[in-house]
Backbone as XML, in Angstrom:
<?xml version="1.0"?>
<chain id="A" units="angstrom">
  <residue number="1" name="UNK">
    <atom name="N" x="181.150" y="43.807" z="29.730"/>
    <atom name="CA" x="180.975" y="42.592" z="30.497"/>
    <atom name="C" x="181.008" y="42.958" z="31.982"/>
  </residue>
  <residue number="2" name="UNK">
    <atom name="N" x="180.763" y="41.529" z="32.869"/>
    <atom name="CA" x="180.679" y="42.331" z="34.157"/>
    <atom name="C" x="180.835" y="41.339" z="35.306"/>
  </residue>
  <residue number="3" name="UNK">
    <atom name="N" x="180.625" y="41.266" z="36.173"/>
    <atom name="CA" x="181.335" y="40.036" z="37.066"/>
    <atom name="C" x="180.266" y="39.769" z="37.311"/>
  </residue>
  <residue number="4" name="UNK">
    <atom name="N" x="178.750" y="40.742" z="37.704"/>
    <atom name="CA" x="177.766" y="40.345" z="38.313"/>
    <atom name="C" x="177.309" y="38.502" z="37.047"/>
  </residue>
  <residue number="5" name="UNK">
    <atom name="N" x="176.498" y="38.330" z="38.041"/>
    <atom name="CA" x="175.772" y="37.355" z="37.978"/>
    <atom name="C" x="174.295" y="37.456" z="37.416"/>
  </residue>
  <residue number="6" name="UNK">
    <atom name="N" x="173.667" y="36.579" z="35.942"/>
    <atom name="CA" x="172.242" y="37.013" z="36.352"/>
    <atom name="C" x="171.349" y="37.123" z="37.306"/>
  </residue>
  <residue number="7" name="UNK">
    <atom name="N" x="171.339" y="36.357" z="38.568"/>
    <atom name="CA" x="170.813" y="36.404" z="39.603"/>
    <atom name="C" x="171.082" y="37.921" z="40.361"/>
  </residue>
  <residue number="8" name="UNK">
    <atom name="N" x="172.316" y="37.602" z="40.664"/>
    <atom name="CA" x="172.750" y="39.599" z="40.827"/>
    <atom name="C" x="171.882" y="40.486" z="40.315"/>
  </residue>
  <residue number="9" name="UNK">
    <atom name="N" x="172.274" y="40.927" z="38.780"/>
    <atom name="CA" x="171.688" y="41.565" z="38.027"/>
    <atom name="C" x="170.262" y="41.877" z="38.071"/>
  </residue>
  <residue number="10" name="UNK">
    <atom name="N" x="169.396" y="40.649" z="38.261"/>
    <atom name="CA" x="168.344" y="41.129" z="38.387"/>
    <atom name="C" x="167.236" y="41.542" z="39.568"/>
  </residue>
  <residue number="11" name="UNK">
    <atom name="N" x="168.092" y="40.776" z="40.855"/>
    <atom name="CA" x="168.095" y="41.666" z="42.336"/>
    <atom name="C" x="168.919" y="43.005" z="42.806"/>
  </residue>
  <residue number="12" name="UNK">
    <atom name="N" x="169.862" y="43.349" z="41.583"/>
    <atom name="CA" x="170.085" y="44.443" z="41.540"/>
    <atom name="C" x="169.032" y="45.486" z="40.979"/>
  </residue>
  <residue number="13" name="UNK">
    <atom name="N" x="168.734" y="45.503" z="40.297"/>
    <atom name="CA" x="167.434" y="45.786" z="39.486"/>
    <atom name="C" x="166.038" y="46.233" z="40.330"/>
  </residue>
  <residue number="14" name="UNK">
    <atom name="N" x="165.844" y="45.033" z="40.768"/>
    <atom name="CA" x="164.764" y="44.916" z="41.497"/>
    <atom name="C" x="164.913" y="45.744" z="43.177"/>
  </residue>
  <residue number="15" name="UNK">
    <atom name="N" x="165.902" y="45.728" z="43.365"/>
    <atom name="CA" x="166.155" y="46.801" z="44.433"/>
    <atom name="C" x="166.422" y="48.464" z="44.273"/>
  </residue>
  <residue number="16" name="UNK">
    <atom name="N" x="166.994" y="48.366" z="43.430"/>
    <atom name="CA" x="167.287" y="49.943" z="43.003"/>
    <atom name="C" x="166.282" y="50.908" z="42.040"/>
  </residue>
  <residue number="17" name="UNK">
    <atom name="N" x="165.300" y="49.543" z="41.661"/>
    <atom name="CA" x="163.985" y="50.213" z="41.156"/>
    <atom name="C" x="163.134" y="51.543" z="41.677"/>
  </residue>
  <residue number="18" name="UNK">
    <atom name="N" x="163.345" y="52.720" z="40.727"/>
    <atom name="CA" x="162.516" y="54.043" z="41.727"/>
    <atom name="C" x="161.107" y="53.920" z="41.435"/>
  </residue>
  <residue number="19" name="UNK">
    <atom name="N" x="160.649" y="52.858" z="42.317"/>
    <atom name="CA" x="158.791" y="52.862" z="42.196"/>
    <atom name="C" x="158.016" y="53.925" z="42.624"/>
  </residue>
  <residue number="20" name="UNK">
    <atom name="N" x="158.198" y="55.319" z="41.257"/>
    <atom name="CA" x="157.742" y="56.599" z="41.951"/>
    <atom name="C" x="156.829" y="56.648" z="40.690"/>
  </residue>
  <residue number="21" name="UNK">
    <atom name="N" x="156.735" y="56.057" z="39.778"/>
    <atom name="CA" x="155.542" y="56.229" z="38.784"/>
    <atom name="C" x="156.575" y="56.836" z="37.242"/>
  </residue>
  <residue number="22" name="UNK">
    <atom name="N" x="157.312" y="57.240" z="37.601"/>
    <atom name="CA" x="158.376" y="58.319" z="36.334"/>
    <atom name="C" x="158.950" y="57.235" z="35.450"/>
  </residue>
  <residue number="23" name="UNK">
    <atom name="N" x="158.995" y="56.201" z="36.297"/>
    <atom name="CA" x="159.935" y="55.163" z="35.032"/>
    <atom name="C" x="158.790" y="53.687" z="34.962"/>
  </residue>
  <residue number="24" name="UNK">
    <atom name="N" x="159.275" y="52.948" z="33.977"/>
    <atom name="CA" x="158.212" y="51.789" z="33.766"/>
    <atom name="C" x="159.318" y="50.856" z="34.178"/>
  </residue>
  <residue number="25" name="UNK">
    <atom name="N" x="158.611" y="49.487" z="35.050"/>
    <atom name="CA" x="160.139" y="48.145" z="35.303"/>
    <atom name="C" x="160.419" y="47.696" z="34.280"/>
  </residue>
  <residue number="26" name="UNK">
    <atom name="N" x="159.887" y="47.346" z="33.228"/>
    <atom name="CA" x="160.580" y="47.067" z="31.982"/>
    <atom name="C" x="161.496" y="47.681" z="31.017"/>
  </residue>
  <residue number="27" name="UNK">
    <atom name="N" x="161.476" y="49.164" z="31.061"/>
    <atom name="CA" x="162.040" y="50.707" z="30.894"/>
    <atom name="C" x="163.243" y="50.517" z="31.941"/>
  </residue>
  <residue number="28" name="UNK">
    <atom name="N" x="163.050" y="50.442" z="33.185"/>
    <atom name="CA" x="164.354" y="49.877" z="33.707"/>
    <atom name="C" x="165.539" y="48.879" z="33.621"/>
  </residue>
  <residue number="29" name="UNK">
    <atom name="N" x="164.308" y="47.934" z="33.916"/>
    <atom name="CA" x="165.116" y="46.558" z="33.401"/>
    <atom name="C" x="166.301" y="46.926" z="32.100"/>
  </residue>
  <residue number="30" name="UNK">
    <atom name="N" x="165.431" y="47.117" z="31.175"/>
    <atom name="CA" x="166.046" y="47.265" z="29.923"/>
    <atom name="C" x="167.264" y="48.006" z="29.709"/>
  </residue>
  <residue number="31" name="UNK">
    <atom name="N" x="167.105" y="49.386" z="30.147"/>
    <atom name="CA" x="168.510" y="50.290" z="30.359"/>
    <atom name="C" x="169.746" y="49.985" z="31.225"/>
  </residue>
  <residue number="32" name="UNK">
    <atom name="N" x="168.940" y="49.139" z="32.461"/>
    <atom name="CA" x="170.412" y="48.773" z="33.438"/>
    <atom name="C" x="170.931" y="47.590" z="32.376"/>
  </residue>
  <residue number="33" name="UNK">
    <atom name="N" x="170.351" y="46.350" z="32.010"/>
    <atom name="CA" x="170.383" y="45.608" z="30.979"/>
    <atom name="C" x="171.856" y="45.993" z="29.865"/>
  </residue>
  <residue number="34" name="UNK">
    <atom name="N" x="171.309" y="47.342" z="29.213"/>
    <atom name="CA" x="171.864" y="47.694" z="28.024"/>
    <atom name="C" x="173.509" y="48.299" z="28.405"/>
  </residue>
  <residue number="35" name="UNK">
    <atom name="N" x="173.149" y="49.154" z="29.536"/>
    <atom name="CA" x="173.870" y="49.801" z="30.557"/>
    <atom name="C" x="175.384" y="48.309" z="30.888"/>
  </residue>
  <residue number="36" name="UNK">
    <atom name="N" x="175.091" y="47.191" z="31.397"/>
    <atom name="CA" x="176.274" y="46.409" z="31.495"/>
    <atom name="C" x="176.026" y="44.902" z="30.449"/>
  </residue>
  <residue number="37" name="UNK">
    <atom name="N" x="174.762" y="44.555" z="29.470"/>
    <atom name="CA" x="175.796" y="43.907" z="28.576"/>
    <atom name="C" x="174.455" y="44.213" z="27.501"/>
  </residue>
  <residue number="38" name="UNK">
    <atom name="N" x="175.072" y="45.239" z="26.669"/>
    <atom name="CA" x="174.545" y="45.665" z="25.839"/>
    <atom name="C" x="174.235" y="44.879" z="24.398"/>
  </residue>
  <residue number="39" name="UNK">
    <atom name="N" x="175.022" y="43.373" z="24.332"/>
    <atom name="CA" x="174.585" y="42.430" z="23.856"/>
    <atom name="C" x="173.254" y="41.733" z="23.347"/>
  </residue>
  <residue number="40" name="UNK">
    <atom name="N" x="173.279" y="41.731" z="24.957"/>
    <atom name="CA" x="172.059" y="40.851" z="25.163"/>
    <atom name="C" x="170.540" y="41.611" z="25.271"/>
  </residue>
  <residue number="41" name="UNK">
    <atom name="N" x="171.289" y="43.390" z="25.334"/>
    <atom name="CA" x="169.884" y="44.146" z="25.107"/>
    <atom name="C" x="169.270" y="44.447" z="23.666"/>
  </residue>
  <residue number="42" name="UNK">
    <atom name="N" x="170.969" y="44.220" z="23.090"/>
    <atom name="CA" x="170.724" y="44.324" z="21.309"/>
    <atom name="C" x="169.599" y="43.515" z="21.029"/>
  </residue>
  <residue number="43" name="UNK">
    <atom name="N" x="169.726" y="42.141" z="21.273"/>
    <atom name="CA" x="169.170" y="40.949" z="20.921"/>
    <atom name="C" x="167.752" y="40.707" z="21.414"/>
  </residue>
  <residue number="44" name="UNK">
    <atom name="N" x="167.545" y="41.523" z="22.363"/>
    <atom name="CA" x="165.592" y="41.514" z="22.471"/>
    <atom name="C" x="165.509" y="42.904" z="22.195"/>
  </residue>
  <residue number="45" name="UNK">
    <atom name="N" x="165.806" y="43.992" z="22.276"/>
    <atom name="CA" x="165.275" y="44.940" z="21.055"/>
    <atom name="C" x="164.869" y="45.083" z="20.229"/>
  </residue>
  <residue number="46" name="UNK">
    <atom name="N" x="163.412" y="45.582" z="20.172"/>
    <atom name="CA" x="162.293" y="45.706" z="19.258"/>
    <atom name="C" x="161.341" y="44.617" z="18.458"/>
  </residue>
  <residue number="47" name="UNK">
    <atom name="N" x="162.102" y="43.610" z="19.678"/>
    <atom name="CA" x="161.307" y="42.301" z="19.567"/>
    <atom name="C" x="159.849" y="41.993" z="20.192"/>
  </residue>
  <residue number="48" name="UNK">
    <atom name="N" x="159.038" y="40.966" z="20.126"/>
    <atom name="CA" x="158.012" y="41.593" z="20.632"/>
    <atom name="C" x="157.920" y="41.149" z="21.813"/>
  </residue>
  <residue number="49" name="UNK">
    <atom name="N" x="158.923" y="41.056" z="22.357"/>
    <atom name="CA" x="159.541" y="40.790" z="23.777"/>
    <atom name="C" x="159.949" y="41.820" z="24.488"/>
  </residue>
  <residue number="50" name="UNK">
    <atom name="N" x="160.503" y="42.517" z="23.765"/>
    <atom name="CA" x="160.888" y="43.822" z="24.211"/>
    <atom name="C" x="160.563" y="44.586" z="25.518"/>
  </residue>
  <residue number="51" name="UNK">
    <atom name="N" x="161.350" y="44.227" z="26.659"/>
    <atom name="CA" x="160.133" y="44.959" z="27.945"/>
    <atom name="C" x="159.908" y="46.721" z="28.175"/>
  </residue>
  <residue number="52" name="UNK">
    <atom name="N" x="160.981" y="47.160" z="27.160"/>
    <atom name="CA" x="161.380" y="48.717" z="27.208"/>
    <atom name="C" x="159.854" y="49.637" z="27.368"/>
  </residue>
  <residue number="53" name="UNK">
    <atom name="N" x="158.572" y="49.024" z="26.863"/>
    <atom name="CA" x="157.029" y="49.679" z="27.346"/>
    <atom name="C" x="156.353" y="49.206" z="28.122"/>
  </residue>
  <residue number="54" name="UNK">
    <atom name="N" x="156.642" y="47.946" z="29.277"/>
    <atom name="CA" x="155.726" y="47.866" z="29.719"/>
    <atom name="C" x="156.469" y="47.660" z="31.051"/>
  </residue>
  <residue number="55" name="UNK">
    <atom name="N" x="155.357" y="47.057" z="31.894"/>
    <atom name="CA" x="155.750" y="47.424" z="33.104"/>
    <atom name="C" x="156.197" y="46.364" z="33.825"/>
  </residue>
  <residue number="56" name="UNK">
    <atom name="N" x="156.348" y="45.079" z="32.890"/>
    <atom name="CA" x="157.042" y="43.908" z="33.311"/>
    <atom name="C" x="158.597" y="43.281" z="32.575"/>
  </residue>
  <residue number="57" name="UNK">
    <atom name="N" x="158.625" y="42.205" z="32.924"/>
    <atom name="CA" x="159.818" y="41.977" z="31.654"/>
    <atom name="C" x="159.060" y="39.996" z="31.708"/>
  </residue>
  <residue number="58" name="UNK">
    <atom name="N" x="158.874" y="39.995" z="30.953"/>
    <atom name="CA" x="158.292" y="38.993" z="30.180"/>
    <atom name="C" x="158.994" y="37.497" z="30.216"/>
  </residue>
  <residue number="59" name="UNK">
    <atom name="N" x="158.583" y="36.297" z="30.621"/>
    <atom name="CA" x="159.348" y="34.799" z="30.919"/>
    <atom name="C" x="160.465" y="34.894" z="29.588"/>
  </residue>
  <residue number="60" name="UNK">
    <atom name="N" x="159.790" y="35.343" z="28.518"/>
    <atom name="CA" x="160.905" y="35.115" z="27.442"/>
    <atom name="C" x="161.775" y="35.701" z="27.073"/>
  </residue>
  <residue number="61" name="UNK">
    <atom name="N" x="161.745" y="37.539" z="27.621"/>
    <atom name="CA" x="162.957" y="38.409" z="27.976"/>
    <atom name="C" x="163.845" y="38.160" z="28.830"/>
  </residue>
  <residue number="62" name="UNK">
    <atom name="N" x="163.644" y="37.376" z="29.542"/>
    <atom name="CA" x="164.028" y="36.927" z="31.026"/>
    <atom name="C" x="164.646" y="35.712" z="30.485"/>
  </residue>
  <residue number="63" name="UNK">
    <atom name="N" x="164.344" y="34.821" z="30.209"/>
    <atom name="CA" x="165.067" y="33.805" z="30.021"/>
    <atom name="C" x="165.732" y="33.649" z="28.477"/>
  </residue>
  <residue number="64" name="UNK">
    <atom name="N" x="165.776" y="34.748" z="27.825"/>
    <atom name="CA" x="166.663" y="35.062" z="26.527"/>
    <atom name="C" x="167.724" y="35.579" z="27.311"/>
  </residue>
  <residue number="65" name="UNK">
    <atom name="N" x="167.528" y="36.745" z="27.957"/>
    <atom name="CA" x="168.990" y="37.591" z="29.004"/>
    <atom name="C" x="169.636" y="36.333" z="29.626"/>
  </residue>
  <residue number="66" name="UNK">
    <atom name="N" x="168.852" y="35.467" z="30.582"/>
    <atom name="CA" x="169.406" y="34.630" z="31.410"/>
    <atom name="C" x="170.452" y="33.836" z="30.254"/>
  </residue>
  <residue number="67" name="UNK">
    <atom name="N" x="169.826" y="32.950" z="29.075"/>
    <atom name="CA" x="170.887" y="31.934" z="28.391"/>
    <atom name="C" x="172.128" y="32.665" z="27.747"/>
  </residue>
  <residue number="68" name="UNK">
    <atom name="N" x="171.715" y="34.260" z="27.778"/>
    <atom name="CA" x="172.828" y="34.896" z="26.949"/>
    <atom name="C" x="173.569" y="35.358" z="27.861"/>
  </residue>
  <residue number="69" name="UNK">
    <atom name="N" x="173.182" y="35.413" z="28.972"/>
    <atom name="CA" x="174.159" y="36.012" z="29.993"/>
    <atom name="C" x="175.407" y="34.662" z="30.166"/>
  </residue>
  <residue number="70" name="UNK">
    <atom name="N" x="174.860" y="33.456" z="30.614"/>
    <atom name="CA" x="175.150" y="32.193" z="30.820"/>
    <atom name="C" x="176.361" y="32.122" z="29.968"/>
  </residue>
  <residue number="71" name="UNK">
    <atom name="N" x="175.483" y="32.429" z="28.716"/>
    <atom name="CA" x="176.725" y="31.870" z="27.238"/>
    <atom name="C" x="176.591" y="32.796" z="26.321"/>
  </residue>
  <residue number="72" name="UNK">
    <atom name="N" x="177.559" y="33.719" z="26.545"/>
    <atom name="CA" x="177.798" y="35.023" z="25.591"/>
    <atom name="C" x="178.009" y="34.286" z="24.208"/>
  </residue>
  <residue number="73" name="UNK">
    <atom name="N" x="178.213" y="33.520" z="23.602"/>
    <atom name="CA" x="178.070" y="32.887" z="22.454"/>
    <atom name="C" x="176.305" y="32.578" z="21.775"/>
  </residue>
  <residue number="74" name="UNK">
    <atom name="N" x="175.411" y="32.199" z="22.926"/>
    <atom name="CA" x="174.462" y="32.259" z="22.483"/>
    <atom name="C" x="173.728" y="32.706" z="21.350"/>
  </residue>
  <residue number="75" name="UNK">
    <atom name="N" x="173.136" y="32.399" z="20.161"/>
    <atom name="CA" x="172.934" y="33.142" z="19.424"/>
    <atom name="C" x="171.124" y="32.917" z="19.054"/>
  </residue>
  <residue number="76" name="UNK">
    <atom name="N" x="170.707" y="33.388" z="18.492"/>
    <atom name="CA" x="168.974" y="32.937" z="17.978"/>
    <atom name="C" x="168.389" y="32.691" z="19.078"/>
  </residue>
  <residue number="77" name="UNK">
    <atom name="N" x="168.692" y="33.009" z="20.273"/>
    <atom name="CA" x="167.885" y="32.577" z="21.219"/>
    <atom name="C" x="165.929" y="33.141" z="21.131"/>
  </residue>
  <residue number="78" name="UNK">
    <atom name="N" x="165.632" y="34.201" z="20.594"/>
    <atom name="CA" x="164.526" y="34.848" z="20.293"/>
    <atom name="C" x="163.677" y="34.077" z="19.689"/>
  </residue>
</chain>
């Protein structure tokens, strides 16, 4: 768990991003993601939401993390 905030989290993200071509933002996203609430990375993993290949993270990855971040109880959100 973590004190940050989703808003945090994902301007954390978005700043510390190495836009050098070696990593994909969704490949990022995903690991910092898994990295502090590994929950909520369980839960879109290998879904077809999944942003871990591409180079975005998707309204519905994004707002699955956001309600689960919100409410760690969340469940079926997918």
């Amino acid at each position: 768990m973590t004190d940050l905030t989703y808003d945090e989290f994902t301007e954390f993200v978005a700043k510390t991003f190495p836009n050098d071509g070696d990593i994909r933002y969704g490949q990022y996203w995903f690991n910092a993601l898994h990295a502090l609430r590994p929950e909520i990375a369980n839960a879109i993993r290998g879904t077809l939401h999944d942003p871990f290949f591409r180079d975005i993270v998707n309204e519905k990855a994004d707002g699955v993390a956001r309600t689960m971040w919100a409410d760690p109880s969340a469940h079926d959100v997918m």
